[in-house]
C-alpha positions in Angstrom: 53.9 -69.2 33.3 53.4 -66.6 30.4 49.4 -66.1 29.2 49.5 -64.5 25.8 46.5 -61.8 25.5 44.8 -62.1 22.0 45.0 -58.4 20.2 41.4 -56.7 19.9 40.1 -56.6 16.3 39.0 -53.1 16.0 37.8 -53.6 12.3 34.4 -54.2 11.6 33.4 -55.3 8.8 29.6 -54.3 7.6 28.0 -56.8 5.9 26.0 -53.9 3.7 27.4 -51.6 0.9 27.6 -47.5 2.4 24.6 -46.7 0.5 22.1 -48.5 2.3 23.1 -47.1 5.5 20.6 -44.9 7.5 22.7 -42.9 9.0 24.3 -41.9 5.3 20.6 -41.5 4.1 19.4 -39.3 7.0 22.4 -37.3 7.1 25.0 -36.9 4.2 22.3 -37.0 1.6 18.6 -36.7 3.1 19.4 -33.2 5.2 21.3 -31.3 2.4 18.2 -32.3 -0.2 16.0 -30.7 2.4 17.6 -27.6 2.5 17.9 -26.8 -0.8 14.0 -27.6 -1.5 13.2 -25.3 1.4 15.9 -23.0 0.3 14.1 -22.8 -3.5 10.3 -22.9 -2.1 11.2 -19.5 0.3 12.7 -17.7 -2.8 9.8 -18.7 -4.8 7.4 -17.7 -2.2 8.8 -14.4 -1.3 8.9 -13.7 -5.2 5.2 -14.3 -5.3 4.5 -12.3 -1.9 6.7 -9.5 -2.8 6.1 -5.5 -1.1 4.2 -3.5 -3.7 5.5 0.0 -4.5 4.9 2.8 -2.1 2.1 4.7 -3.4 3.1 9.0 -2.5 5.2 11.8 -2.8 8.4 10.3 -1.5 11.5 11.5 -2.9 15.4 10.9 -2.5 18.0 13.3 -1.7 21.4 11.1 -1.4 20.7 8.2 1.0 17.9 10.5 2.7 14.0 10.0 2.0 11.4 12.9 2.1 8.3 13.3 2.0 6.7 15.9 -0.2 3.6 17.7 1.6 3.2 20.7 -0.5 0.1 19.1 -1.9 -1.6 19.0 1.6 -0.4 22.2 2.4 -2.3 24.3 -0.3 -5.4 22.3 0.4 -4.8 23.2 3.7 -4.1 27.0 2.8 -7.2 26.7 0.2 -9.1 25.6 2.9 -10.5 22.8 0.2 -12.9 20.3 1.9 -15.2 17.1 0.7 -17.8 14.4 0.6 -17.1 10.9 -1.0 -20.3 9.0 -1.4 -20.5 5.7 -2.2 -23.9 3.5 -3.2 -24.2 0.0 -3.6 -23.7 -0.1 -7.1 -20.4 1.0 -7.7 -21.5 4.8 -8.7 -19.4 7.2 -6.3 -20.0 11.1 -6.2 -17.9 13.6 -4.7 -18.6 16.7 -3.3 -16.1 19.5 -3.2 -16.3 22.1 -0.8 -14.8 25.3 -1.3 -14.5 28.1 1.7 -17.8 30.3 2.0 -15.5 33.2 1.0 -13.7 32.3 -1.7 -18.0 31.2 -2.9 -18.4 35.1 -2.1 -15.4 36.6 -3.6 -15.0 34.1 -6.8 -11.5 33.6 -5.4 -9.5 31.2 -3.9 -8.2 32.4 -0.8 -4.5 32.5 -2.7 -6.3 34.9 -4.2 -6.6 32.8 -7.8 -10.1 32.7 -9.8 -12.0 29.8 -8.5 -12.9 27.1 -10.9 -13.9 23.9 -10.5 -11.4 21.2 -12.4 -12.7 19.0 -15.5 -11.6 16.1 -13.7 -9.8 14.7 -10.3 -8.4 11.7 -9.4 -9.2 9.7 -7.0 -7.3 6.5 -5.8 -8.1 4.2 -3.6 -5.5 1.6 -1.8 -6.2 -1.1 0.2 -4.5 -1.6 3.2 -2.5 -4.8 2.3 -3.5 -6.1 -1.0 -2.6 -4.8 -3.7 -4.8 -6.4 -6.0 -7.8 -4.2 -4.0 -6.6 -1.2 -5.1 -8.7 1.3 -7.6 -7.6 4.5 -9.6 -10.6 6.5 -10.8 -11.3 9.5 -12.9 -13.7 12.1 -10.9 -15.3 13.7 -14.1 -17.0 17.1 -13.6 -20.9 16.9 -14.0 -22.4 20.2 -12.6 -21.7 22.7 -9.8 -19.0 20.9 -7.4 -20.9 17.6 -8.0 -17.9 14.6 -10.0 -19.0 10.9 -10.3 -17.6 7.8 -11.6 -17.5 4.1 -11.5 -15.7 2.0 -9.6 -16.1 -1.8 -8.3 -14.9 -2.6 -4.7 -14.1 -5.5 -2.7 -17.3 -6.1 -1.1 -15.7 -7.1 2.7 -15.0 -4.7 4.8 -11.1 -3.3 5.2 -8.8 -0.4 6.1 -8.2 2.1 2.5 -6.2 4.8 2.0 -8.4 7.5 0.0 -7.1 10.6 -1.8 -8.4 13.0 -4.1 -6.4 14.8 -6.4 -6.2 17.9 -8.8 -2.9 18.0 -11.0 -3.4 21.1 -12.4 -2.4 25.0 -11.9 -3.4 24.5 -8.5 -1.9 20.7 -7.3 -3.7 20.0 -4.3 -5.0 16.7 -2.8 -7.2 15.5 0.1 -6.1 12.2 2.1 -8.3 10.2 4.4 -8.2 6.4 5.5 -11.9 4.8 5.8 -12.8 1.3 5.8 -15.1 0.8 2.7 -17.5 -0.1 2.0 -19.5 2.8 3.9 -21.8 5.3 2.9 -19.8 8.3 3.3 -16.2 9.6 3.4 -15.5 13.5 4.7 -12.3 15.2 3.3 -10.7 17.5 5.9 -7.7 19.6 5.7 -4.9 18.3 7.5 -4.5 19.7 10.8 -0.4 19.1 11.1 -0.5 23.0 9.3 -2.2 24.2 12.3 0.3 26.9 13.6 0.5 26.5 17.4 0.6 29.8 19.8 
């Protein structure tokens, strides 16, 4: 006696229309909306959080970067020191020290005439934000006394300080000091020091 087996019916048929379908929602159209709303929030945040500009005497040769120290050097060779004061009020003074010989001779110890500049430039950059940082003009009042105004961030961070003379003699003076403070002192860079 012969028993006929019924065929399965592998079709389905779903009573609702594709686009009401989780699975479709979630994956064919929620995940790819996702990622490109991610994708444009990331380039507009990066845009807004971008690096700022390297701020010193970096220069390209080819695909090679230098760095320029023939500034430090001759306030190294000058023997060029100073005193950055600040006070509460945004006034700073700055000191600047020449070599007790070249005050005795009237030289430099290159052997130019000494003078003191009409001005010098003084910038001051924060350690991350950008927004923090100053440029001043140091103007000249009397002996090696300059002054000038400036309005800092009152909390307390890590800033890269130089002073600066772009004249005959183009020296500078680099420190890092976290400001506000009192008092900032200007030494020559000791990297020059020739070792025995």
């Amino acid at each position: 006696m012969s028993t006929s087996t019924q065929a399965p019916n592998f079709k389905h048929q779903d009573s609702q229309p594709w686009y009401k379908n989780y699975m479709v929602i979630i994956f064919v159209i929620g995940l790819p909306a996702f990622v490109v709303v991610a994708c444009i929030f990331f380039v507009y945040y990066s845009y807004q959080i971008r690096d700022s500009v390297v701020r010193d005497d970096w220069y390209m040769d080819g695909k090679t970067l230098y760095h320029d120290v023939s500034r430090d050097k001759l306030t190294y060779d000058l023997d060029l020191r100073g005193d950055l004061r600040f006070s509460p009020e945004g006034n700073i003074v700055f000191e600047l020290n020449y070599p007790e010989q070249s005050l005795q001779t009237g030289k430099l110890l290159n052997g130019e005439p000494l003078t003191y500049p009409d001005k010098l430039e003084l910038s001051i950059s924060h350690a991350t934000d950008i927004k923090k940082d100053r440029d001043v003009i140091l103007k000249h009042q009397s002996g090696n006394k300059y002054s000038a105004q400036v309005d800092l961030d009152p909390l307390k961070a890590k800033y890269y300080l130089q002073v600066s003379n772009d004249g005959k003699d183009d020296w500078r003076m680099q420190d890092v000091a976290k400001l506000p403070s009192a008092t900032v002192k200007f030494n020559p860079l000791p990297v020059f020091e020739k070792s025995s």
